[in-house]
N, C-alpha and C positions, 0 to 999 in steps of 0.2 A: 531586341535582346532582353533575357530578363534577367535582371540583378538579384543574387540569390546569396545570402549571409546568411552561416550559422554564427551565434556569440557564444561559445564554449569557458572553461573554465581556465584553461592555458589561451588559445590560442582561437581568432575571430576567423572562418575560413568567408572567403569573397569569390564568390565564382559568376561566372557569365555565359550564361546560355542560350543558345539559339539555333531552333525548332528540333530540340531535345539533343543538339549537340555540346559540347562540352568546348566554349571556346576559348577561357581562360580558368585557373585556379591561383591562389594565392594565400597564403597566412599575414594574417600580422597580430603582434602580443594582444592578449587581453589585457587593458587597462584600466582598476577603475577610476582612476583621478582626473583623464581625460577629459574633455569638456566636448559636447558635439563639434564644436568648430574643427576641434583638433583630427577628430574620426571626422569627419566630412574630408579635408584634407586628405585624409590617410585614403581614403576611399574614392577621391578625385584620381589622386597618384597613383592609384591601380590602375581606374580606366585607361589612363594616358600612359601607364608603363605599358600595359598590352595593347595600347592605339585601338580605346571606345572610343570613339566620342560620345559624348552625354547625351546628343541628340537621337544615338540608338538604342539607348536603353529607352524600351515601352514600359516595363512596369517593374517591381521588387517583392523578392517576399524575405521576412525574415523568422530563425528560430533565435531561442534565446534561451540558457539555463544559469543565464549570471544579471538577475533584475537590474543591480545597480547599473549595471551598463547599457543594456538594453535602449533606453530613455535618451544616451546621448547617440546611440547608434541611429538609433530612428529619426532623432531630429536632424543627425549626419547628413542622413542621407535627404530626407526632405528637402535639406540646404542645397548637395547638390544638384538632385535631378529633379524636384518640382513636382514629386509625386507620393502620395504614401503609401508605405506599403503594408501588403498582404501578412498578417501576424498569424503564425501557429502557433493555437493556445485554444481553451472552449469554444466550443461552437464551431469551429470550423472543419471543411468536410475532409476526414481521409478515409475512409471507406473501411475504419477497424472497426470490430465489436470489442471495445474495450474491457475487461472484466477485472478490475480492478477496484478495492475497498471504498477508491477515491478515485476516480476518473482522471480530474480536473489536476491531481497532484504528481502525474505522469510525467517527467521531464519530457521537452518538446524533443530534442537531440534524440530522444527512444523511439517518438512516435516517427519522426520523418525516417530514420533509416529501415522501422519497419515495412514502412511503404512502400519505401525502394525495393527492398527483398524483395518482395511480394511480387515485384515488377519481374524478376527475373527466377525465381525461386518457387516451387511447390510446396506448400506445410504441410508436415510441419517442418519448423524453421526455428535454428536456435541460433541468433543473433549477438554474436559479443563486438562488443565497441572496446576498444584499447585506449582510455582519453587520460584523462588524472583520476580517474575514475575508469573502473573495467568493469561494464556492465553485462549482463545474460539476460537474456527475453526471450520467452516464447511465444511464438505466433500458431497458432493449431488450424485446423481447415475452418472451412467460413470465416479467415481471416480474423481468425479472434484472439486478439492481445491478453495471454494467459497472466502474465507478469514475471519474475527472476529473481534477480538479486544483485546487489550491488559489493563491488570488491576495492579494497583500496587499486589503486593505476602500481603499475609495477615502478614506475619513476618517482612516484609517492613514497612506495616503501620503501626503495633505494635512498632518497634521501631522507627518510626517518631514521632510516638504522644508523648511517652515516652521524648523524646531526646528535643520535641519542647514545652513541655510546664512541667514546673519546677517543678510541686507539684503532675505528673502522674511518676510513679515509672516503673522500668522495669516490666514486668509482665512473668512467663510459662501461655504458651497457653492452658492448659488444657483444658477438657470439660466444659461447666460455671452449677453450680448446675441450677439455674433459669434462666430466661430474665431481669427482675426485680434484677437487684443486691442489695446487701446491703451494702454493703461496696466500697470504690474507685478500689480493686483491682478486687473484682466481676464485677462492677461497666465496668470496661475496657475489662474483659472477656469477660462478653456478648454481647460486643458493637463488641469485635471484632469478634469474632466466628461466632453468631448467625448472626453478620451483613455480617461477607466476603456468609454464606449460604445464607440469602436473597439478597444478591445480585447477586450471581450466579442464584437460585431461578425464579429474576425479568428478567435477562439479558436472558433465558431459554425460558422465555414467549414469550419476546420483539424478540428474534432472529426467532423463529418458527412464528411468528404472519407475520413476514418480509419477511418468508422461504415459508409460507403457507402451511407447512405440519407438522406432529410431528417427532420427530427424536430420537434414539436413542442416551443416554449421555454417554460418556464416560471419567472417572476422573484418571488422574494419578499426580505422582508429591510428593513430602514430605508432603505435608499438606492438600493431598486428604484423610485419613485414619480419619483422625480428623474435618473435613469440610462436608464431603459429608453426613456421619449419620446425619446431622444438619437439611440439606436441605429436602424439603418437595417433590422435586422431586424425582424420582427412576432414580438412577444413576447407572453404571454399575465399580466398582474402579478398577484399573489395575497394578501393582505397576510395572511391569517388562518392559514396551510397548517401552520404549527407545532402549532398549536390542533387542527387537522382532524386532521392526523397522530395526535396523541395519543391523542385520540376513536379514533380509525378500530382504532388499537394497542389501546389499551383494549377495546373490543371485542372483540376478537380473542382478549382475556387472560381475560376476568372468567370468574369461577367460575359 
């Protein structure tokens, strides 16, 4: 089985694969004060809450977009299963033609769910991840990583507005009954909701109108389940593509 960890900015996703099947998933917080012993632990308690044993995990690979943590993830895991693993970052193969200013300075989180589309998707491909960050990427044929843009997370600006101005109240993001709220708490729903979908929506137009062709959407992320129904675009939602991605990268690496 291979041991497969993204380190995100909210939240460390731990998955378990084996022969490209998907046989556990799991979250736990990002933390950076952490020490590996404590993510070793944490990552023991996974295998054994989905009943791995340590002696079926053959190899790991991991992604990473939060450095400080990274370092104790990796020694985590060394600690438990006695192997190191497979890093996405330079150098290593996923089969994009990157075309970006800076290659190297590509969040790994970008490059692995690209991969995964690619897996199941024809480009072009336009790629939004839903994380604390709401990211767009293009992927065009010959699999070449165009580049996008980066958007605050809609649970970001929910709690900026909330925190920045004294008399908006924390809000759950539910679905908003109307557009038209009636109340402050509706009121902030559908600003935020309805607005993170037309923006995605607008930014959909604006990227294909610049692309010159129409493309295939694809939404992963915590807050794509709840965003994308919004949206007046046909989206395609993904919730495992981090997972796939790794696999797919993994692949591509093993010896």
């Amino acid at each position: 089985m291979l041991l497969a960890i993204d380190i995100g900015n909210s939240n460390i996703v731990i998955g378990g694969i084996d022969e490209e099947k998907i046989h556990f998933e799991a979250r736990i917080a990002t933390d950076r004060i952490k020490t590996s012993d404590q993510y070793g632990v944490e990552i023991k308690n996974m295998l054994d809450l989905f009943r791995v044993p340590v002696e079926e995990v053959e190899d790991c690979i991991i992604s990473s977009v939060v450095p400080p943590v990274f370092n104790a993830v990796r020694t985590g895991v060394v600690k438990v299963t006695g192997m190191e693993p497979i890093v996405v970052g330079p150098g290593i193969k996923t089969g994009l033609n990157i075309q970006m200013d800076d290659p190297a300075s590509v969040g790994s989180d970008r490059i692995v769910i690209a991969v995964a589309a690619l897996q199941e998707y024809k480009p072009p491909i336009i790629l939004v991840d839903m994380g604390t960050a709401t990211t767009m990427e293009v992927v065009d044929h010959g699999n070449t990583y165009l580049g996008g843009c980066i958007i605050p997370g809609v649970r970001v600006s929910a709690e900026a507005l909330s925190s920045r101005a004294s008399q908006l109240p924390g809000i759950q993001l539910d679905k908003p009954k109307r557009v038209i709220g009636k109340n402050t708490v509706e009121c902030m729903r559908s600003g935020i909701m309805y607005g993170a979908a037309a923006m995605l929506d607008g930014m959909l137009d604006r990227m294909e109108e610049e692309l010159g062709k129409r493309t295939t959407v694809v939404v992963t992320g915590g807050m794509a389940q709840f965003i994308a129904p919004l949206c007046r675009r046909k989206m395609m939602v993904e919730k495992d593509l981090l997972l796939k991605g790794l696999y797919a990268i993994y692949k591509k690496n093993k010896k």
